[in-house]
C-alpha positions in Angstrom: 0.0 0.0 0.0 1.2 3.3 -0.9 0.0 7.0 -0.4 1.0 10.3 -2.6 1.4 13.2 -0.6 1.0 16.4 -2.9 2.4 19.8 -1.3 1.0 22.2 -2.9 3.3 25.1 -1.4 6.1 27.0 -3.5 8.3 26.0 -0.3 9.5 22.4 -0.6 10.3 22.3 3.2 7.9 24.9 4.7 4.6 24.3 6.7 2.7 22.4 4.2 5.8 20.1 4.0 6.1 19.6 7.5 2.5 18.6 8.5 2.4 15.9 5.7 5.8 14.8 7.2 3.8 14.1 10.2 1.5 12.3 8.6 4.4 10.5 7.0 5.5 9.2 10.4 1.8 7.7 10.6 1.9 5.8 7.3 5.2 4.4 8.2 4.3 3.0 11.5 1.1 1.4 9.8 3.2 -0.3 7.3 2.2 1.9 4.7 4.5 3.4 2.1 4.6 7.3 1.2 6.3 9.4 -1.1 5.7 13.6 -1.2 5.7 15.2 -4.1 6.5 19.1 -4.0 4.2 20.0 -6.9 3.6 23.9 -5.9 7.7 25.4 -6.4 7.7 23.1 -9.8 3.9 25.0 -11.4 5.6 28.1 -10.0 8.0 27.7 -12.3 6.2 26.6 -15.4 6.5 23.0 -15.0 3.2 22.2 -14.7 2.6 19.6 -17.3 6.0 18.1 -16.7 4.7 17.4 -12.9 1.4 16.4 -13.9 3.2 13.6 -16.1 5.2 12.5 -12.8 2.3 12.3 -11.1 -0.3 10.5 -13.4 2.5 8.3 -13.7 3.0 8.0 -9.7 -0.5 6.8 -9.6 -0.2 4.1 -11.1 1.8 2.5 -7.6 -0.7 4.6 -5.3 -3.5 4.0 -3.2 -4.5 7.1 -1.8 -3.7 10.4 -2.2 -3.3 13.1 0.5 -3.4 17.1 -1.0 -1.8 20.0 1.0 -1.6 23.3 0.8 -0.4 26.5 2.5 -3.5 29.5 2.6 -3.1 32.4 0.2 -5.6 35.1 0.1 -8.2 32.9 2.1 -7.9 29.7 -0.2 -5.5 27.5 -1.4 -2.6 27.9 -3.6 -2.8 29.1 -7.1 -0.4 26.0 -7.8 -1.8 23.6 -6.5 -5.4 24.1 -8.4 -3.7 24.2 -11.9 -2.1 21.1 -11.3 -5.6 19.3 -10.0 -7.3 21.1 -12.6 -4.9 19.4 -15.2 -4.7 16.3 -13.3 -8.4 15.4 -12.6 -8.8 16.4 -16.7 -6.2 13.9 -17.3 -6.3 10.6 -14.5 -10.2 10.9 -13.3 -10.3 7.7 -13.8 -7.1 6.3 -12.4 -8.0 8.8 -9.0 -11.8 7.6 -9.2 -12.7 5.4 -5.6 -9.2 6.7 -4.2 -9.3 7.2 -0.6 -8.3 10.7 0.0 -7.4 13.7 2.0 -6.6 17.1 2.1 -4.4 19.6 4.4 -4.0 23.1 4.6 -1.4 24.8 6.7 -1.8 28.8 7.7 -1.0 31.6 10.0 -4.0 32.2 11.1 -7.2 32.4 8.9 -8.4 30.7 5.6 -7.8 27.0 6.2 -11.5 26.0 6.2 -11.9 27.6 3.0 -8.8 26.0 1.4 -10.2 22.5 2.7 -13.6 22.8 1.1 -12.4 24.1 -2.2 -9.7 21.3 -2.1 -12.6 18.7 -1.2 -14.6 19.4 -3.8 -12.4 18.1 -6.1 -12.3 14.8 -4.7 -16.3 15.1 -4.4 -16.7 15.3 -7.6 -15.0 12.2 -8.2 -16.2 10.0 -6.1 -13.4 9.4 -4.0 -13.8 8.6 -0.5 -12.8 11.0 2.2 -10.4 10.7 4.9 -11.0 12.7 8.0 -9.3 13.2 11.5 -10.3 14.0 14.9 -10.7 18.2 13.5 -10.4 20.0 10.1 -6.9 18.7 8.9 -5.3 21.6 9.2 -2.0 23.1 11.4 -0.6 26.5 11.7 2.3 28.5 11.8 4.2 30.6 10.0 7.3 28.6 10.1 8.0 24.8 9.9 9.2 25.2 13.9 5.8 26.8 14.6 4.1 24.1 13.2 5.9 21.9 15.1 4.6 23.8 18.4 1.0 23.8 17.2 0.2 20.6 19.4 -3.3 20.1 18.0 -2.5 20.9 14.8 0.0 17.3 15.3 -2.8 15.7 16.6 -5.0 16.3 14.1 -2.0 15.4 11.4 -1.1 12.1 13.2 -5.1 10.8 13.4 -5.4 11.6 10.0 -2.1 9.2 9.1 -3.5 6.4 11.7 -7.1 7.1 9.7 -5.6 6.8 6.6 -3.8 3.6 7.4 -7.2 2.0 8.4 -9.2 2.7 5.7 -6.2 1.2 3.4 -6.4 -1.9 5.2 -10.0 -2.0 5.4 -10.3 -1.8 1.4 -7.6 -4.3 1.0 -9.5 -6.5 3.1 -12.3 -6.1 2.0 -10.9 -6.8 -1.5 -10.1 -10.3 0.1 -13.5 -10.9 1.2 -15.0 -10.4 -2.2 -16.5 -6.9 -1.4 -16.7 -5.4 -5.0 -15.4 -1.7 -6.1 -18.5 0.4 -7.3 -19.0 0.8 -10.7 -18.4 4.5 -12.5 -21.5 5.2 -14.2 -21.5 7.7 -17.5 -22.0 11.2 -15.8 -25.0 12.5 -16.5 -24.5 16.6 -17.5 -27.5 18.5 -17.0 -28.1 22.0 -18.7 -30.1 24.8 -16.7 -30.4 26.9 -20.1 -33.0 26.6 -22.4 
């Protein structure tokens, strides 16, 4: 079992980074394999379908994905929704029934914003929805602070131990015969007339 961790900050190692390494320490403990991939500094710098390529390609090993990202301006990164914009248009169906996850990571305000915009994504694509104990989110204004925000670690570690259960609970119930839904055609309806 494997989980991708997105980080959808322009800061490899900054907040964002750190909380999902806290997750990390979950997955690992669970017997669950991770891997982070800093997404946010690589569309910063026009690399956008480059890193969507690594990671449609990363999802082919994964099963779940956790998204993080810091708070700008109330909501999340500008980064990190072109890249799930581009990679929900291009791997819907590899991410459909994936268990997943978001973070944000803030100084102070915005974070529930940034979770429900992030959410919605996963919503939308029937992809079942890992919680924790809290709304996944820590804050700080530097990886240290984050490190101080005790709740914030809490709420990171269930989410990891959460993420680890539902994992095993799929893959058994994989072994007991319990079937994957089925994807039915979308139906697209038009308010115009």
């Amino acid at each position: 079992m494997k989980v991708l961790m997105i980080n959808g900050s322009r800061r490899d190692n900054g907040c964002t980074y750190t909380a999902l390494s806290e997750i990390a320490k979950e997955l690992t403990a669970g017997g669950v394999e991770w891997e982070i991939m800093n997404v946010g500094s690589r569309v910063n710098k026009g690399e956008v379908n480059d890193v969507v390529n690594e990671a449609v390609e990363a999802l082919k090993t994964t099963d779940a994905i956790i998204v993080g990202s810091p708070v700008y301006y109330a909501s999340p990164s500008g980064e990190i929704l072109m890249f799930l914009d581009r990679l929900f248009g291009k791997a819907e169906a590899e991410l459909r029934f994936m268990p997943a996850a978001t973070i944000a990571s803030a100084r102070r305000g915005g974070t529930t914003a940034t979770l429900d915009v992030l959410n919605k994504y996963f919503m939308y694509n029937q992809m079942p929805l890992v919680a924790s104990r809290y709304w996944n989110m820590v804050h700080g204004s530097a990886p240290e602070q984050v490190l101080q925000d005790e709740e914030g670690l809490q709420i990171m570690h269930t989410l990891g131990r959460n993420m680890v259960w539902i994992l095993k609970s799929i893959e058994a119930g994989k072994k007991a015969g319990v079937a994957q839904p089925e994807a039915e055609t979308k139906v697209f309806t038009n308010f115009i007339r």
